[in-house]
C-alpha positions in Angstrom: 9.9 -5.4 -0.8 7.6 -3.1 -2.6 5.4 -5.2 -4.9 3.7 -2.8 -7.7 0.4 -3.0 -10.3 2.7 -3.7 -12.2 4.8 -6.6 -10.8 1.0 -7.7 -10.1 0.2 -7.6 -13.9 3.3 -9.6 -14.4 2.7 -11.7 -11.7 -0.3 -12.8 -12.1 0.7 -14.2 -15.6 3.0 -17.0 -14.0 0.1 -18.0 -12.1 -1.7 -18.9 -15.1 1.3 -20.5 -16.6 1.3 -22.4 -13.2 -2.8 -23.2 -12.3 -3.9 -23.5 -15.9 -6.9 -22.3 -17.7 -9.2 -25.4 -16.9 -11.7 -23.8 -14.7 -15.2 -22.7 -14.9 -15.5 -20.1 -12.8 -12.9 -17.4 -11.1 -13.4 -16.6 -7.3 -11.4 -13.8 -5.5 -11.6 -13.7 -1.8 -12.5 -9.8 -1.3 -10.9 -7.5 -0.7 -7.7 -8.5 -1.4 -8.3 -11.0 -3.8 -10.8 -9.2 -6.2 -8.0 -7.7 -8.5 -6.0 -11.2 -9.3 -9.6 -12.9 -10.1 -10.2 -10.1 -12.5 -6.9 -10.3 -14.5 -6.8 -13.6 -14.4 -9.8 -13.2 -15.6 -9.0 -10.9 -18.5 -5.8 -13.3 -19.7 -8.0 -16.4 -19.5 -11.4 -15.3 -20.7 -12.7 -17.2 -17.7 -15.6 -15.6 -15.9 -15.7 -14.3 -12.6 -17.5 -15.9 -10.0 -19.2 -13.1 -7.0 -21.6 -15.4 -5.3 -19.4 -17.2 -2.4 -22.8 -19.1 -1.9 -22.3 -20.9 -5.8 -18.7 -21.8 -5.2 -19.8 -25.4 -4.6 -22.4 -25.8 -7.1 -20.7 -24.4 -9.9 -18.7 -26.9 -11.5 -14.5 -26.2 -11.5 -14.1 -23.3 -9.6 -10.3 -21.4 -8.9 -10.8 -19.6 -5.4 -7.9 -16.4 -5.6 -6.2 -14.2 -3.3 -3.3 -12.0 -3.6 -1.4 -13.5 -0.8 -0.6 -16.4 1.4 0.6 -15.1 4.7 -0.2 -17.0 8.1 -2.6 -19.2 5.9 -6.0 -18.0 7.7 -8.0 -16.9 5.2 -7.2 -19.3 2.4 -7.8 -22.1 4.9 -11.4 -21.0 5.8 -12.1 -21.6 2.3 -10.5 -24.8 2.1 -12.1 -26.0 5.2 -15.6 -24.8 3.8 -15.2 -25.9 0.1 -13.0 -28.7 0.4 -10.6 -29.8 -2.6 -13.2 -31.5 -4.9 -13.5 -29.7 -8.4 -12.3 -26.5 -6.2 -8.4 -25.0 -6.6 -6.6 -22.7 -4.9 -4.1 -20.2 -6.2 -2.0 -16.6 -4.7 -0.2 -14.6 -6.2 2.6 -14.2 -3.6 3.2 -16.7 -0.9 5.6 -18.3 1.4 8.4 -21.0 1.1 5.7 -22.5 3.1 3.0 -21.8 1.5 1.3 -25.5 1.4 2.0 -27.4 -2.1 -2.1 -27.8 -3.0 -1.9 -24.0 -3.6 -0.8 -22.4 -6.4 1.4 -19.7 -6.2 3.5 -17.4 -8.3 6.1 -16.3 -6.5 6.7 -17.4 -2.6 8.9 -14.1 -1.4 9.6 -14.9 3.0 11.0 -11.5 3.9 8.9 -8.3 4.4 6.5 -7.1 1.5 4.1 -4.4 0.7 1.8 -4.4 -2.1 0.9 -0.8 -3.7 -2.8 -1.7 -3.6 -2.8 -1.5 0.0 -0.4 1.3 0.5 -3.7 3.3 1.5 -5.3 0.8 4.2 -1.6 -0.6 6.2 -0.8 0.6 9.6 2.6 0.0 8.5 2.2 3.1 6.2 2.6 6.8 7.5 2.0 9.8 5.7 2.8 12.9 5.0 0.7 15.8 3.9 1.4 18.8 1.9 1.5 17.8 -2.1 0.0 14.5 -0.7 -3.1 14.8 1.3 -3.5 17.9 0.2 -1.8 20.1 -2.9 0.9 21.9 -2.0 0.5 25.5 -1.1 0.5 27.3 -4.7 3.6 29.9 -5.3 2.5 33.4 -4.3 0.0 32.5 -2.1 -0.8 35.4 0.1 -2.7 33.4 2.5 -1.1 30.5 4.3 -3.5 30.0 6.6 -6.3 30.4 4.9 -5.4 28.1 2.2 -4.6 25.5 4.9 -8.1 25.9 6.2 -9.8 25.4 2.9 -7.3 22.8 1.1 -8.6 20.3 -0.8 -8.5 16.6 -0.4 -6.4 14.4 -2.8 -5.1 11.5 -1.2 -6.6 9.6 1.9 -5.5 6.9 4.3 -8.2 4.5 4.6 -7.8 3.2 8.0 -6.2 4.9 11.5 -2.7 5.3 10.6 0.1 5.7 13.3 1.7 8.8 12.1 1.3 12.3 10.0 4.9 13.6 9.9 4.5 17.1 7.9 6.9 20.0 7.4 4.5 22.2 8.6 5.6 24.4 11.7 3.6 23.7 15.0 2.1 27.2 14.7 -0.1 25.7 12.6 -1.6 22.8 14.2 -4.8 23.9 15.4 -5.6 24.2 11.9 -4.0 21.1 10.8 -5.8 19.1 12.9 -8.9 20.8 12.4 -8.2 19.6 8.7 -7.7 16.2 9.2 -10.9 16.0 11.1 -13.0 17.3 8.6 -11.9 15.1 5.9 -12.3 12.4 8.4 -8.3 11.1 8.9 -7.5 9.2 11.5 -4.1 9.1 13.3 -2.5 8.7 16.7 -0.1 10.7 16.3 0.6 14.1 14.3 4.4 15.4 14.6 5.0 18.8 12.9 8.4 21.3 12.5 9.9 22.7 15.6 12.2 24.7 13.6 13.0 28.4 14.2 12.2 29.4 10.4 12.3 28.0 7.2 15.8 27.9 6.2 16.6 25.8 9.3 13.6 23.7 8.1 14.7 23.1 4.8 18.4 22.3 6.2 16.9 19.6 9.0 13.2 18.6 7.5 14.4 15.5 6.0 16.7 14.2 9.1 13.7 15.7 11.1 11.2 13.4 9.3 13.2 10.7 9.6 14.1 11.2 13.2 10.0 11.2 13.7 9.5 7.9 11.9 12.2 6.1 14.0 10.9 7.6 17.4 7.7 6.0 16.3 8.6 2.5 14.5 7.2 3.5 11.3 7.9 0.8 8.9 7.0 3.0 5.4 6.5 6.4 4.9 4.3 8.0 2.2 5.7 11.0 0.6 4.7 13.6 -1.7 7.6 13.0 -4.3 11.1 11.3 -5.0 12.8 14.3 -3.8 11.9 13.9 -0.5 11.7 10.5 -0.5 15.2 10.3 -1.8 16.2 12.5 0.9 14.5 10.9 3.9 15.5 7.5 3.1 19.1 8.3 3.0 18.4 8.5 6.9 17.0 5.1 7.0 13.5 5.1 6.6 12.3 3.2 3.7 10.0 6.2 1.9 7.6 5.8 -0.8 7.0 8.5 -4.0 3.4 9.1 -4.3 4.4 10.9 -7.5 6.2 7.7 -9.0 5.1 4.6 -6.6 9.0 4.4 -6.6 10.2 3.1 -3.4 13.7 4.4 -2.3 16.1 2.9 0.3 19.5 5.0 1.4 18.7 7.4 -1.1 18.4 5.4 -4.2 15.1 4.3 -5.9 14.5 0.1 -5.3 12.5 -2.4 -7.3 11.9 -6.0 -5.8 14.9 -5.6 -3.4 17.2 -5.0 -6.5 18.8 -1.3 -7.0 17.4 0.6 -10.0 
């Protein structure tokens, strides 16, 4: 399940509804837990609390995050801070998410959030119209332009795959690229087809093919075309261009067909 700003926005509302405006301050556990804290925040009117070291000396404190998963990190707190004028509340959580936690939805089977789309190891990418704009029409000099593409989008931890389009011919400069701009990856798979009509035919069963070799759980691409297209092989592909998440070829929301 792809969980969106969006569904966040709405979200977060039912977890007011459920954990109530009586608080003095709003804590979010960072990183994660920064945006809930600062729309609940925004619905309530309640300020935001960033001093971890005033949690316990500042009257009726709500500590947030945007997820209960194993319980670890919600548990430090409770350990530290105890129950005593101090609440818990996430946004998403478990069937067995314990009951002294507010939550606003508990969803069990797999999830991905949009607002870590850019930091999961789960997530592999693509790069042309992604990474990097795609090559402009009637550009004279592939190469060159390869060599001196700018930057859009970034992963921002070591991600397990870059599965481009791009012929291999082109892979010294590719990864030359990536290493300037500072992208990690362990692995960088690129077109072995004889020309680009062949590519165009295969790229999206190629892709797909690379992803499964691999055990990529998401892949990142540059719009629903593609994504459309690669997903009707399988993989679960995100639109960059749309945030729209498609699954055999048609776009999902929450698990439900769009």
């Amino acid at each position: 399940m792809f969980i969106t700003y969006y569904d966040l926005s709405c979200d977060i509302i039912r977890l007011v509804l459920k954990a109530g405006r009586d608080y003095d301050f709003i804590y979010g556990i960072p990183r994660a837990g920064l945006l809930p804290a600062v729309m609940y925040s925004s619905i309530t009117g309640i300020p935001i609390l960033t001093d971890a070291g005033k949690i316990s000396t500042s009257g009726k404190v709500i500590i947030l995050d945007d997820s209960w998963n194993n319980g670890n990190t919600m548990q430090q707190y409770i350990d530290k801070y105890g129950m005593q004028n101090i609440s818990y509340g996430v946004v998403y959580g478990r069937s067995k998410t314990p009951g002294n936690i507010y939550q606003a939805k508990a969803i069990d089977k797999g999830r991905l959030f949009e607002w870590e789309m850019f930091t999961s190891r789960r997530v592999s990418w693509d790069i042309d119209g992604l990474m990097c704009p795609d090559v402009p029409k009637h550009f004279d000099y592939y190469a060159q332009y390869l060599v001196n593409a700018p930057l859009m989008y970034a992963p921002g931890v070591k991600i397990k795959c870059i599965i481009t389009s791009r012929f291999e011919a082109y892979r010294d400069i590719t990864e030359k690229w990536l290493e300037k701009n500072n992208i990690k990856y362990d692995h960088l798979i690129m077109s072995q087809r004889k020309d680009r009509n062949e590519r165009k035919k295969y790229g999206a069963k190629d892709k797909a093919d690379a992803c499964k070799k691999y055990g990529v759980k998401y892949f990142l691409e540059s719009s629903d075309r593609a994504a459309a297209a690669i997903s009707a092989y399988g993989i679960t592909t995100i639109s960059i261009r749309t945030r729209n998440i498609y699954k055999k070829g048609v776009v999902i929301n929450n698990g439900k067909q769009k």
